[in-house]
PQR file of N, CA, C, O and H, with PARSE charges and radii, in Angstrom:
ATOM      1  N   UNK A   1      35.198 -91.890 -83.102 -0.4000 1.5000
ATOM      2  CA  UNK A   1      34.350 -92.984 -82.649 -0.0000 2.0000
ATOM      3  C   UNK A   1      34.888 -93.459 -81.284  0.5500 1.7000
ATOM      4  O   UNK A   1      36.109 -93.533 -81.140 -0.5500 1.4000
ATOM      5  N   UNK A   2      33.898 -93.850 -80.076 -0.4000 1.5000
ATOM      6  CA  UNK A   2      34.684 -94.608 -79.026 -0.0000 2.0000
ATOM      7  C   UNK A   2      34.642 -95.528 -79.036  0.5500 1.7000
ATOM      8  O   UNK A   2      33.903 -96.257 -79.697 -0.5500 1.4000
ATOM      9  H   UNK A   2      32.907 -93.790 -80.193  0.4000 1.0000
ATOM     10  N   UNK A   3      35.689 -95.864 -78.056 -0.4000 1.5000
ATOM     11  CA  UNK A   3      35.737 -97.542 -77.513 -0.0000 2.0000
ATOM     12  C   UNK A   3      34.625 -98.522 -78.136  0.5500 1.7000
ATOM     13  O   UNK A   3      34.523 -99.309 -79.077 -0.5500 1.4000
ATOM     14  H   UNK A   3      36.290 -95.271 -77.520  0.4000 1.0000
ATOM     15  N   UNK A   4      33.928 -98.076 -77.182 -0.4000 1.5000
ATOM     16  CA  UNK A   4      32.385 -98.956 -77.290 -0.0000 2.0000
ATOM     17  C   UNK A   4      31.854 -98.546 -78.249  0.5500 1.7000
ATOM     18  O   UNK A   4      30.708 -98.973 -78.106 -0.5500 1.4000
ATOM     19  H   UNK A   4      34.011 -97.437 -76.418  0.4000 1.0000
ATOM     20  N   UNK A   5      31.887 -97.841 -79.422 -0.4000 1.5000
ATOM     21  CA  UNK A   5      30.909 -97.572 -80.594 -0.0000 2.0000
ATOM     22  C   UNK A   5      31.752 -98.531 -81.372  0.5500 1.7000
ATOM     23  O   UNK A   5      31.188 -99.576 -81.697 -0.5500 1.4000
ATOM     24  H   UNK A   5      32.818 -97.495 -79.537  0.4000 1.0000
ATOM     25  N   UNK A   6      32.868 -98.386 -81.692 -0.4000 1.5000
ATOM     26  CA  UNK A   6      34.052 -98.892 -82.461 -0.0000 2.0000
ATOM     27  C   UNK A   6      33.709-101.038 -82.046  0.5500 1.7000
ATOM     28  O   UNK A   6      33.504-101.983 -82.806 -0.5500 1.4000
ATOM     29  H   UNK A   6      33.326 -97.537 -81.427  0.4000 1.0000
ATOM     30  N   UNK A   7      33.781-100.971 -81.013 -0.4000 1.5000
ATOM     31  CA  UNK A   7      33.367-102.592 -80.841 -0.0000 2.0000
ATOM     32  C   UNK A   7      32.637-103.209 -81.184  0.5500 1.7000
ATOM     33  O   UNK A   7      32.830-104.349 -81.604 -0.5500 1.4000
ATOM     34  H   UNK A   7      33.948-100.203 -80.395  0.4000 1.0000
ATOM     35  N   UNK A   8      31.607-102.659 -81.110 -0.4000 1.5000
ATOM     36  CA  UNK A   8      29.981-102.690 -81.280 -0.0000 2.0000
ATOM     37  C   UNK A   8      30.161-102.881 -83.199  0.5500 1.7000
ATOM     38  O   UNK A   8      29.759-103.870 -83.813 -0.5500 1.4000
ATOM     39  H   UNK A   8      31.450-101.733 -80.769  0.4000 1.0000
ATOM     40  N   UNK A   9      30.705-101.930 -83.700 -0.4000 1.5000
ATOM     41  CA  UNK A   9      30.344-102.105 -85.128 -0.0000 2.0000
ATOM     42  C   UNK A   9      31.457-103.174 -85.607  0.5500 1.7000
ATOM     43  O   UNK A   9      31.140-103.833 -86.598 -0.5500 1.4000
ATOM     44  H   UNK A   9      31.032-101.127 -83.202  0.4000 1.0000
ATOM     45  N   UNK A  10      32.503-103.385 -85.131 -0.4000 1.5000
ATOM     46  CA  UNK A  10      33.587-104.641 -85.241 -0.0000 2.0000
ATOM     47  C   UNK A  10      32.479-105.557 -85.092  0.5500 1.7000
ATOM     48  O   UNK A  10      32.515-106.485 -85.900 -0.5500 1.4000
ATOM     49  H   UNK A  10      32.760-102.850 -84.327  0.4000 1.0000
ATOM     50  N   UNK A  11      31.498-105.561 -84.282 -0.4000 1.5000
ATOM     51  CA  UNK A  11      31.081-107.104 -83.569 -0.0000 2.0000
ATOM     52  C   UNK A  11      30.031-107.101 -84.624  0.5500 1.7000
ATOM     53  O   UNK A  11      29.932-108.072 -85.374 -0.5500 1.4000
ATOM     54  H   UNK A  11      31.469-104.807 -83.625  0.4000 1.0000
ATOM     55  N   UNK A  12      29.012-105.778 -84.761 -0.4000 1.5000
ATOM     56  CA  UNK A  12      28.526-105.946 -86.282 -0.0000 2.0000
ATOM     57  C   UNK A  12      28.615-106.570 -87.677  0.5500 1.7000
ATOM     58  O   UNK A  12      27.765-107.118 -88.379 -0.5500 1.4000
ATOM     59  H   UNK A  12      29.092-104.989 -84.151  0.4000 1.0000
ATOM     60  N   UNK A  13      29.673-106.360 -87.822 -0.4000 1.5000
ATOM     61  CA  UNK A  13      30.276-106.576 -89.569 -0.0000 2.0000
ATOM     62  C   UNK A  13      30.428-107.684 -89.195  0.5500 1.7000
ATOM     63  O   UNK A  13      29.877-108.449 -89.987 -0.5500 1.4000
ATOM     64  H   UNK A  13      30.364-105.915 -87.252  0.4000 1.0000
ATOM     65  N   UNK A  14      31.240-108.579 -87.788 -0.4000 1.5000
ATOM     66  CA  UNK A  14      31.478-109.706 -87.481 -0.0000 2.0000
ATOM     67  C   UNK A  14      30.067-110.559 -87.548  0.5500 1.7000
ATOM     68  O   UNK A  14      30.417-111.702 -87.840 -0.5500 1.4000
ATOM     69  H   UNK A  14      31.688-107.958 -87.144  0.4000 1.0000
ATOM     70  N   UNK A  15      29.100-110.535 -87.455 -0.4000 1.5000
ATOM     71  CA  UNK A  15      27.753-110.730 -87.162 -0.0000 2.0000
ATOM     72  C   UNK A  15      27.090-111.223 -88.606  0.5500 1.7000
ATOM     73  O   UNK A  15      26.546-112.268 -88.963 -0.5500 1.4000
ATOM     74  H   UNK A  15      28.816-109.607 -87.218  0.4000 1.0000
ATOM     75  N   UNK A  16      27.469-109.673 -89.415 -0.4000 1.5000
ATOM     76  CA  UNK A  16      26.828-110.007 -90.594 -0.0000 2.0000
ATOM     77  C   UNK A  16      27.498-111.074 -91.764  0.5500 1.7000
ATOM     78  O   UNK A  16      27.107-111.873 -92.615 -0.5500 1.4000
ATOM     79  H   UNK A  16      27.911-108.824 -89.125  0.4000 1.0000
ATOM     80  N   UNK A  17      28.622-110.592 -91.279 -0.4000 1.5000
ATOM     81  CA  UNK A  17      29.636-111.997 -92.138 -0.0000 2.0000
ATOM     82  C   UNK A  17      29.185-113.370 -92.290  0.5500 1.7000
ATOM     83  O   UNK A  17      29.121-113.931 -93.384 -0.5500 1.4000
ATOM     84  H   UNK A  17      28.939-109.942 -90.588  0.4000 1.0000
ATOM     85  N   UNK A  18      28.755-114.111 -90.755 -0.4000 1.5000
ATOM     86  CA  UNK A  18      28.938-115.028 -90.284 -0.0000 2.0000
ATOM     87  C   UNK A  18      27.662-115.771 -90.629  0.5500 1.7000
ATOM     88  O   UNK A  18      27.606-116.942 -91.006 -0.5500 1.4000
ATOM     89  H   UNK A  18      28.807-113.655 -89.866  0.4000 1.0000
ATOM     90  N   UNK A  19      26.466-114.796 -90.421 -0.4000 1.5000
ATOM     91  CA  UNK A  19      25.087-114.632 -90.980 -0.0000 2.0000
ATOM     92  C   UNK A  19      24.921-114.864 -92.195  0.5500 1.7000
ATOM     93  O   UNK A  19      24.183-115.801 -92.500 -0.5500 1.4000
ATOM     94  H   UNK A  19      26.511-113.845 -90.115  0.4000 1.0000
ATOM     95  N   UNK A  20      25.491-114.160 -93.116 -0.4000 1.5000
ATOM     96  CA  UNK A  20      25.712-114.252 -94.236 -0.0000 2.0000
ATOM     97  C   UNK A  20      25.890-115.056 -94.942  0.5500 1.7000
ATOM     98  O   UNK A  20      25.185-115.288 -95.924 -0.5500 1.4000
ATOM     99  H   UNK A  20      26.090-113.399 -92.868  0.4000 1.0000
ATOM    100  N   UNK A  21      27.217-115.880 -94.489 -0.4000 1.5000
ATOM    101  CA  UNK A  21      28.141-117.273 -94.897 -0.0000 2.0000
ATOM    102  C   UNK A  21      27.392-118.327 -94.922  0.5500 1.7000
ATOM    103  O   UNK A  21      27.318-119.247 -95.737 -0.5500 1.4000
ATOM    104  H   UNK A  21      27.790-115.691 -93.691  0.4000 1.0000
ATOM    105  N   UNK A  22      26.611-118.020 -93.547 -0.4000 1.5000
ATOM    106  CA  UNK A  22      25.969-119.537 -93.198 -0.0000 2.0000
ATOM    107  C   UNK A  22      24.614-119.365 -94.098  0.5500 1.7000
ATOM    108  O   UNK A  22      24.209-120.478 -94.431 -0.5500 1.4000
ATOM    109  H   UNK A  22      26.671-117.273 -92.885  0.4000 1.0000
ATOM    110  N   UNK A  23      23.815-118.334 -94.578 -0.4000 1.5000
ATOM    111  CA  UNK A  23      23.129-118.441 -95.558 -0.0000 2.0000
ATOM    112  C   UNK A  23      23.422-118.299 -97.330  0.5500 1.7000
ATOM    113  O   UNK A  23      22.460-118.464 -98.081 -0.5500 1.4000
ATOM    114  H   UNK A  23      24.144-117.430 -94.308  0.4000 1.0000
ATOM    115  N   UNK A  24      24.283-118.105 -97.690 -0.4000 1.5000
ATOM    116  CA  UNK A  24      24.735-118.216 -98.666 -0.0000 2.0000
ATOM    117  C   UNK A  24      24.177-118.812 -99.522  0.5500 1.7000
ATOM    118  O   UNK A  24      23.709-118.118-100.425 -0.5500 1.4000
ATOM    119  H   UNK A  24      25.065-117.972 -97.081  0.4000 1.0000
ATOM    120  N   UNK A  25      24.021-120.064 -99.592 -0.4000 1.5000
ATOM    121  CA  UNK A  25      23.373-121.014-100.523 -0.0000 2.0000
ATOM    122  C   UNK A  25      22.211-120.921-100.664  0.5500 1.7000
ATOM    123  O   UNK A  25      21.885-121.508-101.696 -0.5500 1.4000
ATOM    124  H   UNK A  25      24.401-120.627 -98.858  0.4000 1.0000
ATOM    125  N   UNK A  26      21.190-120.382-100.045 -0.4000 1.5000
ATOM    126  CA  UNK A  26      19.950-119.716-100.156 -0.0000 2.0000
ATOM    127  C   UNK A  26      19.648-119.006-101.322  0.5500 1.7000
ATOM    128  O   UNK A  26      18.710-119.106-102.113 -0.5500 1.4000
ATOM    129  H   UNK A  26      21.454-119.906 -99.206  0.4000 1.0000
ATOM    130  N   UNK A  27      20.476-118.379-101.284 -0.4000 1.5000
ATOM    131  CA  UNK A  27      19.898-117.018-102.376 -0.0000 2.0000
ATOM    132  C   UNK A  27      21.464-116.041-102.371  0.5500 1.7000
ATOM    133  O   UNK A  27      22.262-115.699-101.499 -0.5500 1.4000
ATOM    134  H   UNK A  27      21.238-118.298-100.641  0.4000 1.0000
ATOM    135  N   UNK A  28      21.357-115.870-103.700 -0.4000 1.5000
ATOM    136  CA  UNK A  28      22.566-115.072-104.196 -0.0000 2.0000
ATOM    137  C   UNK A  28      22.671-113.237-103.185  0.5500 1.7000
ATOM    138  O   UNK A  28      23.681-112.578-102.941 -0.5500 1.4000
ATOM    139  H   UNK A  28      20.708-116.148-104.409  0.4000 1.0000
ATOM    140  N   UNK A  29      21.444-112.981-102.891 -0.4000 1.5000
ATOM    141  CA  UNK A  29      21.794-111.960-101.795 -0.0000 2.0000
ATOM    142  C   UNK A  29      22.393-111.896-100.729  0.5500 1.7000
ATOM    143  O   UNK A  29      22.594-110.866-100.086 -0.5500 1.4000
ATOM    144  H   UNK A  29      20.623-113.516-103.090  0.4000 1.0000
ATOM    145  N   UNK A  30      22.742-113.026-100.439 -0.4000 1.5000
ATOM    146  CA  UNK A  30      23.310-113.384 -98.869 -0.0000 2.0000
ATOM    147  C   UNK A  30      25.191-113.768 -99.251  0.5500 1.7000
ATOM    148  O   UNK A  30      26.167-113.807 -98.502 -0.5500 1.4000
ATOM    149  H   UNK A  30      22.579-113.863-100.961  0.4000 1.0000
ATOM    150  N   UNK A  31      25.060-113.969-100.575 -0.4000 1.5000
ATOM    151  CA  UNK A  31      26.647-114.010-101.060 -0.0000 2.0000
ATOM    152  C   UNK A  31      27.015-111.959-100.906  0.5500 1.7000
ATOM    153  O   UNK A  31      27.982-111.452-100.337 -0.5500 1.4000
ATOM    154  H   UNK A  31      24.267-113.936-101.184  0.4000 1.0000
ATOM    155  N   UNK A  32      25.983-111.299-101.555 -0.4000 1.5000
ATOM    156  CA  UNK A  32      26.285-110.120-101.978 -0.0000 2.0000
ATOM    157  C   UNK A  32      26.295-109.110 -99.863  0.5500 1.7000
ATOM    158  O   UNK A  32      27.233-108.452 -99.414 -0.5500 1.4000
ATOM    159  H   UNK A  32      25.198-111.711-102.018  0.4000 1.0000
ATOM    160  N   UNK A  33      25.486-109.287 -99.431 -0.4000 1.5000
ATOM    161  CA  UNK A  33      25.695-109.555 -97.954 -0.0000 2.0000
ATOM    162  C   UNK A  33      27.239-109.824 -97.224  0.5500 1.7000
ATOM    163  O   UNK A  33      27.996-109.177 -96.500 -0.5500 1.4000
ATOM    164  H   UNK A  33      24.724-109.821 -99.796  0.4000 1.0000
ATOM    165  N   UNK A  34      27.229-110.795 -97.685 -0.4000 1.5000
ATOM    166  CA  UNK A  34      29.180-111.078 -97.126 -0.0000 2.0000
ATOM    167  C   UNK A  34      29.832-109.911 -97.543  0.5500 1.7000
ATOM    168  O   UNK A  34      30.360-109.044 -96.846 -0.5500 1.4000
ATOM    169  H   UNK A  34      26.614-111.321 -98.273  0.4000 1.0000
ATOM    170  N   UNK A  35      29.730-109.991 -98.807 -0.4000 1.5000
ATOM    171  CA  UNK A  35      30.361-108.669 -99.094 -0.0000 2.0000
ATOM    172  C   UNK A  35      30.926-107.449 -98.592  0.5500 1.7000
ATOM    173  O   UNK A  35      32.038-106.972 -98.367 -0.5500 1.4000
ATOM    174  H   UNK A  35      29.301-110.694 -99.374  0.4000 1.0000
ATOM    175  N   UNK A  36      29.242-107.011 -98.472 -0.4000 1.5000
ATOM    176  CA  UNK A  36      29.059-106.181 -97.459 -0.0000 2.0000
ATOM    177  C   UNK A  36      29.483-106.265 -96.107  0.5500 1.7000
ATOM    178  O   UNK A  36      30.061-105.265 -95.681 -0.5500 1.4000
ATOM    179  H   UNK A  36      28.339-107.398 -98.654  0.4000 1.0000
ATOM    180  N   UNK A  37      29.325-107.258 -95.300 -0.4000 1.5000
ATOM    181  CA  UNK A  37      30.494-107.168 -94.377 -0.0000 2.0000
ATOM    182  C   UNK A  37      31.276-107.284 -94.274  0.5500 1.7000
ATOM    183  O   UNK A  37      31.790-106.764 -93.284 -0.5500 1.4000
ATOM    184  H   UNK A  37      28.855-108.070 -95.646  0.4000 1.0000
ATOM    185  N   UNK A  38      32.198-108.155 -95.291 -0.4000 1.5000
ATOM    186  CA  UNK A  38      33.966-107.935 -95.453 -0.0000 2.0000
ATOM    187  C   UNK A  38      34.007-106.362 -95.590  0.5500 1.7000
ATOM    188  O   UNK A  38      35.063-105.992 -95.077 -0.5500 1.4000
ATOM    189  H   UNK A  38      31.781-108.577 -96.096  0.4000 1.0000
ATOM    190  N   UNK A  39      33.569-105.703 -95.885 -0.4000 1.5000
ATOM    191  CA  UNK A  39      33.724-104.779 -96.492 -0.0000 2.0000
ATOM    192  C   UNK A  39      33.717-103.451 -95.261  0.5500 1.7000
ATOM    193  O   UNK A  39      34.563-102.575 -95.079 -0.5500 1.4000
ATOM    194  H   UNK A  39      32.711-106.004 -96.302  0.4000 1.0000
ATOM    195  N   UNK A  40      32.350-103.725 -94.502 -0.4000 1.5000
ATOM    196  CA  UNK A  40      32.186-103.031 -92.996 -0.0000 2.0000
ATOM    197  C   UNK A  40      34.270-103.456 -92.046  0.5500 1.7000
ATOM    198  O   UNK A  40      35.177-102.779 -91.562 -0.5500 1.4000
ATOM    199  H   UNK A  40      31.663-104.436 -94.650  0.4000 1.0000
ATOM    200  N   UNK A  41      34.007-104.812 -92.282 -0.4000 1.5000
ATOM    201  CA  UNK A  41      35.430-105.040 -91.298 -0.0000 2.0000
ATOM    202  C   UNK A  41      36.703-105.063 -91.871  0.5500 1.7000
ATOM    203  O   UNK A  41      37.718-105.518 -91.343 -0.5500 1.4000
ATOM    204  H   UNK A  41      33.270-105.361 -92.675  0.4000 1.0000
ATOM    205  N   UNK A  42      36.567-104.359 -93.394 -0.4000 1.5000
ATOM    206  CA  UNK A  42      37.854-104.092 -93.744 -0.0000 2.0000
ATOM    207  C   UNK A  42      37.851-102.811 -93.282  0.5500 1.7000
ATOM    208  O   UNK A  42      39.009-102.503 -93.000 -0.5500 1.4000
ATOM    209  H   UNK A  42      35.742-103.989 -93.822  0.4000 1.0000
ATOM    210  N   UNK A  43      36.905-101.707 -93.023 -0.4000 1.5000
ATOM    211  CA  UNK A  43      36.721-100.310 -92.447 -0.0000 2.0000
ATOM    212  C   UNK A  43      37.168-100.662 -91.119  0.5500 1.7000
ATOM    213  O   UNK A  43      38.167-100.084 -90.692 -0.5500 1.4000
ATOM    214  H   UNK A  43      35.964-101.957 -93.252  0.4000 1.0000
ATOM    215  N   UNK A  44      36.611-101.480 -90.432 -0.4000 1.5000
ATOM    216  CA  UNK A  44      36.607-101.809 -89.064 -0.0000 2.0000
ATOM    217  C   UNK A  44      38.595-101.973 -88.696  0.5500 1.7000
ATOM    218  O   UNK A  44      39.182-101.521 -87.712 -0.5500 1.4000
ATOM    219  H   UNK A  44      35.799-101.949 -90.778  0.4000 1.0000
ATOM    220  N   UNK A  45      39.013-102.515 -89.507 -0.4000 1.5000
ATOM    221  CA  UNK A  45      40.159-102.904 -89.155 -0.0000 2.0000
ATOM    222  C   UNK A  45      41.233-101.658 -89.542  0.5500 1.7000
ATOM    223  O   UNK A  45      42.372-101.763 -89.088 -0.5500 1.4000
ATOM    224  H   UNK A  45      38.537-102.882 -90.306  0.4000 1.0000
ATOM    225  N   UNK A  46      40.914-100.533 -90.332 -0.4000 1.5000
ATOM    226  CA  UNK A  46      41.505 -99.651 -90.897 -0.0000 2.0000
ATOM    227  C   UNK A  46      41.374 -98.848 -89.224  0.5500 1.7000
ATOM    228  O   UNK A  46      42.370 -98.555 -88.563 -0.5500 1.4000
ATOM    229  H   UNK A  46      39.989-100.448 -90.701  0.4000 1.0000
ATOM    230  N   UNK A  47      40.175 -98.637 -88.843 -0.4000 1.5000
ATOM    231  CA  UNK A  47      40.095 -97.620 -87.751 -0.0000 2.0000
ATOM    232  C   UNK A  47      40.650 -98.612 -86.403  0.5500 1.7000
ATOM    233  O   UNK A  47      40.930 -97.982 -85.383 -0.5500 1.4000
ATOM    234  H   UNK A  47      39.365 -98.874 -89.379  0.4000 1.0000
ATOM    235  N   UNK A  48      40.770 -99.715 -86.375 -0.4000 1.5000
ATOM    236  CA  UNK A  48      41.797 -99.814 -85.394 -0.0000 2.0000
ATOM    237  C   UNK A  48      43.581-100.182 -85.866  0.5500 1.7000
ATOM    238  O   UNK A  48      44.496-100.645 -85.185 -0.5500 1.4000
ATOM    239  H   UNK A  48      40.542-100.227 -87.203  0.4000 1.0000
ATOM    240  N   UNK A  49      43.537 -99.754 -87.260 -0.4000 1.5000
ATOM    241  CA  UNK A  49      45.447 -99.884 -87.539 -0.0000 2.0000
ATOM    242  C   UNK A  49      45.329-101.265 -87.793  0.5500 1.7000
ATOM    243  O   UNK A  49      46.321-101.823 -87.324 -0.5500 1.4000
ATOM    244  H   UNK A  49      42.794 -99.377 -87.814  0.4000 1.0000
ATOM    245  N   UNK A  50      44.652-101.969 -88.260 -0.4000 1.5000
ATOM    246  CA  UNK A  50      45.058-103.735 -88.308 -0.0000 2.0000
ATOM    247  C   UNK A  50      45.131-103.988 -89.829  0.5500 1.7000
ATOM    248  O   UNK A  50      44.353-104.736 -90.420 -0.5500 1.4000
ATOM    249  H   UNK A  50      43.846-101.516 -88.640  0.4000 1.0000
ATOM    250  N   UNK A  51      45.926-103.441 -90.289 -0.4000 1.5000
ATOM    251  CA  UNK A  51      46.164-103.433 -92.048 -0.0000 2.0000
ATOM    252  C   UNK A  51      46.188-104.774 -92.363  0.5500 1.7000
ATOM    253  O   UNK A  51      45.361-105.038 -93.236 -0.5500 1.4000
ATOM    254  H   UNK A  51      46.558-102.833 -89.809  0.4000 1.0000
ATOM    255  N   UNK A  52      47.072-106.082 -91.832 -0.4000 1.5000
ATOM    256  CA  UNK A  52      46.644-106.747 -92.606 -0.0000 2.0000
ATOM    257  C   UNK A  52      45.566-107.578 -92.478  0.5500 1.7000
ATOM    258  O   UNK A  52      45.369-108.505 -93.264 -0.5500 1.4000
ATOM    259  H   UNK A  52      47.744-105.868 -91.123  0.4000 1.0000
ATOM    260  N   UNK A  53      44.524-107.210 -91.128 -0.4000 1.5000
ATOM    261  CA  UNK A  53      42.772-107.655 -91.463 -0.0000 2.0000
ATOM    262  C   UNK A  53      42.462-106.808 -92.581  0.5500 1.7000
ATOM    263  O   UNK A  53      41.515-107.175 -93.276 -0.5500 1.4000
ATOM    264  H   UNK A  53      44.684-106.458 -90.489  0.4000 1.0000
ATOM    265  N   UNK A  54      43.127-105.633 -92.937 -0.4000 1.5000
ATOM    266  CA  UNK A  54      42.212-104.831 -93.921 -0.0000 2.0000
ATOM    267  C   UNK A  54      42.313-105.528 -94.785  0.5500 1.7000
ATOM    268  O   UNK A  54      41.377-106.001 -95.428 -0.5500 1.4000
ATOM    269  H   UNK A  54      43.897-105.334 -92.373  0.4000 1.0000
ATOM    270  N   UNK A  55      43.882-105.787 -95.018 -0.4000 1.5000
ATOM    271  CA  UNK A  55      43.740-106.189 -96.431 -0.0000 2.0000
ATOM    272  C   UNK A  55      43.295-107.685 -96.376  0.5500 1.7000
ATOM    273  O   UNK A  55      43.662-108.175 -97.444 -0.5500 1.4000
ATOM    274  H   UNK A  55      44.642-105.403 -94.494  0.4000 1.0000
ATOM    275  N   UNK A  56      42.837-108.382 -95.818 -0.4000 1.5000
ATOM    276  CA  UNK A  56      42.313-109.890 -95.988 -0.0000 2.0000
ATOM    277  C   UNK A  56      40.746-109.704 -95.920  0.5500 1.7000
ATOM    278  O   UNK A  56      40.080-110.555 -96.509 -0.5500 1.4000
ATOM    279  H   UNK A  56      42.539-107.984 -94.950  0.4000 1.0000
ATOM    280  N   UNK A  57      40.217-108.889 -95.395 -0.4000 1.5000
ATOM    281  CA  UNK A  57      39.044-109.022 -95.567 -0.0000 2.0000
ATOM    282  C   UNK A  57      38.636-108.108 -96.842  0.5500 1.7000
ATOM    283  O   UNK A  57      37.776-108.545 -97.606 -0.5500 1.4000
ATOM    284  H   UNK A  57      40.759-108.198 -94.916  0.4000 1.0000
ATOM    285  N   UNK A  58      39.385-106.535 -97.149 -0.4000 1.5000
ATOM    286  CA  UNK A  58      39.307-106.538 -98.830 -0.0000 2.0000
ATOM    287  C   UNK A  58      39.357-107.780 -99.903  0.5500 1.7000
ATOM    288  O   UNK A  58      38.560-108.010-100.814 -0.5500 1.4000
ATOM    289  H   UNK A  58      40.084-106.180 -96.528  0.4000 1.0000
ATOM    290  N   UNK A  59      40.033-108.201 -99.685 -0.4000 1.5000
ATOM    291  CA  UNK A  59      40.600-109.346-100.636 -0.0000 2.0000
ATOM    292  C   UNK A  59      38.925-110.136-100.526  0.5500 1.7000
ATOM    293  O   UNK A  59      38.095-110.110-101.434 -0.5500 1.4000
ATOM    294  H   UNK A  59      40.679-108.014 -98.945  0.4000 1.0000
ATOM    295  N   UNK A  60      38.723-110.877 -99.028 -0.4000 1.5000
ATOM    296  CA  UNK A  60      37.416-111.212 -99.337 -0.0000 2.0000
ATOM    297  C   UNK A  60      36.544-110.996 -99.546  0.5500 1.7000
ATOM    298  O   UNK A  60      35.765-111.944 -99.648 -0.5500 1.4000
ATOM    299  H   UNK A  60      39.397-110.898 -98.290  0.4000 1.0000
ATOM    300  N   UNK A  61      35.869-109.214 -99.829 -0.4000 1.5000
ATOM    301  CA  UNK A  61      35.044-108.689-100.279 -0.0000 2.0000
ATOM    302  C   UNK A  61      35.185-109.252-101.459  0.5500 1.7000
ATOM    303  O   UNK A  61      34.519-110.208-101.856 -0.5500 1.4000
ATOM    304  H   UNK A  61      36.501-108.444 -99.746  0.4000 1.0000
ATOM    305  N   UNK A  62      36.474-108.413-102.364 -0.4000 1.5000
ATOM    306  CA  UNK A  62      36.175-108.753-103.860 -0.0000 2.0000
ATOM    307  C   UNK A  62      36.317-110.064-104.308  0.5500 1.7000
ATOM    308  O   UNK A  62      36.411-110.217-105.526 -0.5500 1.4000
ATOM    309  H   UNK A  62      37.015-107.637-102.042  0.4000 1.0000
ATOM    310  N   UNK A  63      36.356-111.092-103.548 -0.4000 1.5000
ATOM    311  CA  UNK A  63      36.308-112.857-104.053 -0.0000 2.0000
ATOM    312  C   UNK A  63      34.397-112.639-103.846  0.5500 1.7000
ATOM    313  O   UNK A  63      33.728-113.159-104.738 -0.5500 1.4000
ATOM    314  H   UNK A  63      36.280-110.967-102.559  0.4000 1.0000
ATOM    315  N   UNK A  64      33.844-112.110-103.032 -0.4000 1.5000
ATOM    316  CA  UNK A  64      32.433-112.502-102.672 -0.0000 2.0000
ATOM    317  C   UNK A  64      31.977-111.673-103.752  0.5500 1.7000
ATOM    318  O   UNK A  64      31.631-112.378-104.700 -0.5500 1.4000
ATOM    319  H   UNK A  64      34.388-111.688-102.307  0.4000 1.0000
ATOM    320  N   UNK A  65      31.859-110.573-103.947 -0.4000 1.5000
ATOM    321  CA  UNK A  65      31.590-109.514-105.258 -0.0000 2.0000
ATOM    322  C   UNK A  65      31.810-110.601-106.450  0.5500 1.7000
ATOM    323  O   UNK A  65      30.861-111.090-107.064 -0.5500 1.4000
ATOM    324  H   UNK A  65      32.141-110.001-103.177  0.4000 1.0000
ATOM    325  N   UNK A  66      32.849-110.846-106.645 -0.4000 1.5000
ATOM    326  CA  UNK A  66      33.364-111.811-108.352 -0.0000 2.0000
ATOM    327  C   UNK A  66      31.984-113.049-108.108  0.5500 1.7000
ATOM    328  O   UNK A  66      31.304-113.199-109.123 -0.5500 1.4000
ATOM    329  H   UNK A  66      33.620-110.449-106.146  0.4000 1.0000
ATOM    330  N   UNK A  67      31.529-113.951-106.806 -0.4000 1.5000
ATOM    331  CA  UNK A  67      31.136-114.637-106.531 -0.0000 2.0000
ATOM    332  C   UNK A  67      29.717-114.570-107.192  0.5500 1.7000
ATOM    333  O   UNK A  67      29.107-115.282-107.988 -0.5500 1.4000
ATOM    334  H   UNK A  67      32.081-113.829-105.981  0.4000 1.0000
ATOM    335  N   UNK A  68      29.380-113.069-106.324 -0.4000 1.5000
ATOM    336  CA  UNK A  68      27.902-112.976-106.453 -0.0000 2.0000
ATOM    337  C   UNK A  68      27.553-112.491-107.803  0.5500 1.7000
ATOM    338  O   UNK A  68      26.343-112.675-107.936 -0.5500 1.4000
ATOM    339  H   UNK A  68      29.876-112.490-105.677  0.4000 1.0000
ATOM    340  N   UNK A  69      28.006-112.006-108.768 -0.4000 1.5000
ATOM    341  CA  UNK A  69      28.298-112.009-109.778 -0.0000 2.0000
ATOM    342  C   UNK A  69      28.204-112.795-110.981  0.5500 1.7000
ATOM    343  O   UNK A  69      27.709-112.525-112.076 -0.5500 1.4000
ATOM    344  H   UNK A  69      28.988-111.857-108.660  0.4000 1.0000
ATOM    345  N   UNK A  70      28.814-113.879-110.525 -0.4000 1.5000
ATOM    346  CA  UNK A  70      28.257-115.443-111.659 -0.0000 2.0000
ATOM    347  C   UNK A  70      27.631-115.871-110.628  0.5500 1.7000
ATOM    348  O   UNK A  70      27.414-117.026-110.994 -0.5500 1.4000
ATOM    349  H   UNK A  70      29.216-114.098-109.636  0.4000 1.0000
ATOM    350  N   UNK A  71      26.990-115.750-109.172 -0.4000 1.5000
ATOM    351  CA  UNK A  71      25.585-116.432-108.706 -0.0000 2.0000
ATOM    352  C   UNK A  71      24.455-116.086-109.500  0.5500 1.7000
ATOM    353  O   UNK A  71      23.648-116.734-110.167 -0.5500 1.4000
ATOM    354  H   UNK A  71      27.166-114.811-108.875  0.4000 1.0000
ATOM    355  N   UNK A  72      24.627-114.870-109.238 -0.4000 1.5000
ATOM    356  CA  UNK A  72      23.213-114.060-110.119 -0.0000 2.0000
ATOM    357  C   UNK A  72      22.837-114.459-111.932  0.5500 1.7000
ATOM    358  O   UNK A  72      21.778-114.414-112.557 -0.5500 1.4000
ATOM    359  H   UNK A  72      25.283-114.345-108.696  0.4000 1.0000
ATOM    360  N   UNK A  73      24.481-114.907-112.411 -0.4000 1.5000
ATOM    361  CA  UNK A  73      23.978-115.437-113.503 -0.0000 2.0000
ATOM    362  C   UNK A  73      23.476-116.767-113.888  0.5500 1.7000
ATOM    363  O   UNK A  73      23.126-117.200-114.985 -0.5500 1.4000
ATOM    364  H   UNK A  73      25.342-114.943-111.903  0.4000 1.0000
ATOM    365  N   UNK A  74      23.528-117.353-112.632 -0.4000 1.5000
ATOM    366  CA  UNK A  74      22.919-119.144-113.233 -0.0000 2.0000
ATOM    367  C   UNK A  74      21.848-119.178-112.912  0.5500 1.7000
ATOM    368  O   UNK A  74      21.167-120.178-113.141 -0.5500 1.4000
ATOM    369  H   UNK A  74      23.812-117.001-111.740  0.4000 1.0000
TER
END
């Protein structure tokens, strides 16, 4: 991947996170969404060596996963 592809999808996952967060309370898809981008920028952080973004934004995938999880059930 280059430079600029590699940024671009950092700034992505960064995007959808943030998007995400701030809709949250909407609708339990937008919890499952975060997810999904913790999840893009725990990749994101693996391909630039930043282990411990990996592992903090893993970690916040699976808090948003456990989340969306009992959202979907109430």
């Amino acid at each position: 991947m280059t430079g600029q592809a590699l940024e671009t999808f950092g700034l992505f996952s960064i995007i959808i996170m943030v998007t995400s967060y701030a809709l949250e309370k909407r609708h339990a898809a937008f919890i499952a969404t975060f997810a999904a981008g913790c999840v893009l920028a725990a990749i994101y952080a693996w391909l630039i060596k930043s282990y411990p973004f990996m592992i903090a934004e893993g970690i916040w995938a699976i808090i948003a996963i456990n989340r969306w999880f009992h959202a979907r059930r109430i």
